[in-house]
N, C-alpha and C positions, 0 to 999 in steps of 0.2 A: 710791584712797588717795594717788597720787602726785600726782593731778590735789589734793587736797585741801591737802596740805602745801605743795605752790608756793602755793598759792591763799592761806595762812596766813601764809607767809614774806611774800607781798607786801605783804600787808591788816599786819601788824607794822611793816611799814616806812612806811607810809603813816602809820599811828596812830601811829607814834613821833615822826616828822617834823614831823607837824604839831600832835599834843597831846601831846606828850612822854609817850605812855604807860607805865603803870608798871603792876606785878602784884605779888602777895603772898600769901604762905598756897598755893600751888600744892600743896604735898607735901599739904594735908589731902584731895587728891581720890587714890581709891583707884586705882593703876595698872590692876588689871582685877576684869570682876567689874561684874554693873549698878549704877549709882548715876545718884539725882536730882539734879542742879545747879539749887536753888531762886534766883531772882534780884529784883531788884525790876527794874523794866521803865519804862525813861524816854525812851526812844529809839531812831528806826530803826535806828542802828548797836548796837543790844546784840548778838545774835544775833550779831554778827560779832567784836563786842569779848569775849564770852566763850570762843569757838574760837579766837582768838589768843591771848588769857589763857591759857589751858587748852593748857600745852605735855609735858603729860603722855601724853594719848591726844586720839583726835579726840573729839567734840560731835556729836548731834545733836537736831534742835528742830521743834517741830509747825507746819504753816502750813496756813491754810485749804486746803482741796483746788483751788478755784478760781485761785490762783498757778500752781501747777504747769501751768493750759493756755496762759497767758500766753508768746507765741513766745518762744524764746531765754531770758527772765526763768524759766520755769517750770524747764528742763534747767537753768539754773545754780543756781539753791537745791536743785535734787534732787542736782548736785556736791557740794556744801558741806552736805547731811548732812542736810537739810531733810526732815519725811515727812510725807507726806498728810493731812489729817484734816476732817472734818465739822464744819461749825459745830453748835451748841446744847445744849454744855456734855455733862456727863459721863454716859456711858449707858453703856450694857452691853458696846457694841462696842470703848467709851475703855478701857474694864476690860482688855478681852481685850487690845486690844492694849498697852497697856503694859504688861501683864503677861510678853508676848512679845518688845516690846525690851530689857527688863529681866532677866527671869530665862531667857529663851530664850537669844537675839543677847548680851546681856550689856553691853549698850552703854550708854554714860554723855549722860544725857537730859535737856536746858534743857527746864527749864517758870518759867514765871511766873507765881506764885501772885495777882496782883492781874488778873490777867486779858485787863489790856489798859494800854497808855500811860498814864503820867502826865501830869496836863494843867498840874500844876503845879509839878512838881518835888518834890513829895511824897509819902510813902510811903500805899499805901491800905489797903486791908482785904482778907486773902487771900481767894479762892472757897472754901467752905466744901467742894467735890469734891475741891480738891487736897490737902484731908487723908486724904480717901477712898482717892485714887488711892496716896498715899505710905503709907498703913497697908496694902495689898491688896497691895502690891509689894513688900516684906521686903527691901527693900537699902537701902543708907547712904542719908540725905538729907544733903547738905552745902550750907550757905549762902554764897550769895555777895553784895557789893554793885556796883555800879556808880557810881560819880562820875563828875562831868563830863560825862556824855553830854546829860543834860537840856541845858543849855548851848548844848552844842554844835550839835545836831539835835533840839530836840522836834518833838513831831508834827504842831504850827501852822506849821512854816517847809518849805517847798519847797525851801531844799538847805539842807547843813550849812554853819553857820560854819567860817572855817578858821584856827580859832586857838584855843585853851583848851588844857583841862589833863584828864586822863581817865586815875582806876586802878580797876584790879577788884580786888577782895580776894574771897577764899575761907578761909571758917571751919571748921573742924572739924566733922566728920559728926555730927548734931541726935541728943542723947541725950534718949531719954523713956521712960515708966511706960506701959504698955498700962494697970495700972489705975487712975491718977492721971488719965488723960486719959478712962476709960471713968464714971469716978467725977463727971464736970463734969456728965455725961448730954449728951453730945453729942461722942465721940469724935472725929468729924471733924473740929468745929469747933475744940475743941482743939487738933490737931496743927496745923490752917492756922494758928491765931493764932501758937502755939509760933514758926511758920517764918516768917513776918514779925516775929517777937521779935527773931531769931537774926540776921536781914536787919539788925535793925534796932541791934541791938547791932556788926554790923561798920559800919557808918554813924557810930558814936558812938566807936570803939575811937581810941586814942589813935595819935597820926600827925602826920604834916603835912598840912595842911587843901590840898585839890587842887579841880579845877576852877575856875570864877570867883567872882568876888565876890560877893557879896553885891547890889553898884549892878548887876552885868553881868545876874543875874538879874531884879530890876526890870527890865532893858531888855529881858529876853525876854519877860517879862511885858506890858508895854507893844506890841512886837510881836505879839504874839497878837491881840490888841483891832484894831489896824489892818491885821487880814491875817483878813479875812472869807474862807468859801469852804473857807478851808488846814485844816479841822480833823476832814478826813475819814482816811479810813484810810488806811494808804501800803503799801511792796512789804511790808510784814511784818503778819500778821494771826494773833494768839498764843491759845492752849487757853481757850476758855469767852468769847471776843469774841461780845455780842451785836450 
C-alpha cells in the first residue's frame, strides 16, 4: 500500500507537470465498499491516469495474464494493483472472480467497457459482457471519462508526447430499472449501452474544453498513417481484447 501511494504521488507530479492534469467529481466514487469504475479507453497512460485521479482509495485493473511474466514490467503492474486475467472475453471463471474482488475483497475495479484502445479518439460500442458482469456484481457502477490522453499517447505512437492537457471526470454511480433494462430483451446489452451513455454524457457536460485542438488531432491522425508497424498492442492489455 505504501509502495502504491509513492507510486501515485509521483505519476501526479509527473501528469501535472507536463499535462497540467486536472480531476473532478472524485466525491461520486464511494469511500469503501466494491465499486466498478467504468471508463472509455484511449490510452496507454489511462490505467495510470485513473489511480491518480482516484484520490479517495486505491484502483485496481485486469491485464492479460501474460504481462505479469514480463521481468521487472510484470512485478511492477502487480504493485500498482494490476490482476491477472485470461484472454477471451467473459466466461465463468470472469464471473467468479469479479464477483470476488467486488463483493469479497471489496475493492474498487477499472474496467473498460469498449474493450480495447481507441484508434481514433472516439468513443465505441461497450462489450455486451460488461453489462453482464455489472448486473451479477450488485455494487455501484460509477462513470468516468478521460480527455486528453488520446493526444497525448494513443496506441500508434511508441512514446507519449510531452505536452497537452489531460482531466478525468467521474460521474455519479449509474441509476437503472432491472425491469426497464430486462424489458429491451436484452438485459445486458442494455446496461453496456446505459454505461457508454453515462461515459458519454461526462464527455459532453459543460467545462472548459481540455486537451488539444482540434488541428493537434488531425496531426495525430496523420501520424498514425506514417507510423506502419505501431499499431499493435502496448504494456496494457484491457478485459475482452481479442
Amino acid at each position: 500500500m505504501l509502495w502504491y501511494r509513492i507510486t501515485r504521488q509521483i505519476l501526479r507530479v509527473f501528469f501535472t507537470t507536463l499535462y497540467g492534469f486536472r480531476t473532478s467529481g472524485v466525491e461520486n466514487i464511494p469511500a469503501e465498499g466494491g465499486v466498478v469504475i467504468v471508463s472509455n479507453h484511449a490510452s496507454y497512460f489511462d490505467p495510470e491516469l485513473l489511480g491518480t485521479a482516484n484520490t479517495v482509495r486505491p484502483v485496481c485493473y485486469m491485464a492479460k495474464e501474460e504481462l505479469f511474466k514480463v521481468p521487472l514490467f510484470g512485478r511492477l503492474i502487480l504493485s500498482l494493483g494490476a490482476l491477472p486475467i485470461k484472454r477471451g472475453g467473459v466466461d465463468r471463471n470472469l464471473f467468479r472472480t469479479f464477483g470476488e474482488l467486488l463483493r469479497v475483497r471489496k475493492l474498487a475495479l477499472v474496467v473498460f467497457p469498449e474493450g480495447t484502445r481507441t484508434r481514433d479518439g472516439n468513443l465505441g460500442e461497450a462489450k455486451r459482457g460488461i453489462g453482464a458482469l455489472c448486473l451479477s456484481a450488485g455494487v455501484p457502477v460509477v462513470p468516468a471519462f478521460i480527455r486528453g490522453s488520446f493526444e497525448v499517447w494513443p496506441r500508434f505512437r511508441r512514446f507519449p508526447r510531452l505536452r497537452g492537457k489531460i482531466e478525468v471526470r467521474f460521474g455519479p454511480p449509474i441509476q437503472w430499472s432491472d425491469g426497464e433494462l430486462n424489458a429491451t430483451g436484452d438485459a445486458n446489452k442494455a446496461l453496456a449501452d446505459l454505461i457508454m451513455k453515462k461515459i458519454e454524457e461526462l464527455n459532453m457536460a459543460e467545462g472548459e474544453t481540455l486537451g488539444f485542438r482540434e488541428t493537434n488531432r488531425t496531426k495525430a491522425k496523420q501520424d498514425e498513417q506514417t507510423a506502419p508497424g505501431l499499431h499493435g498492442e502496448g504494456p496494457h492489455s484491457d478485459m475482452g481484447n481479442k
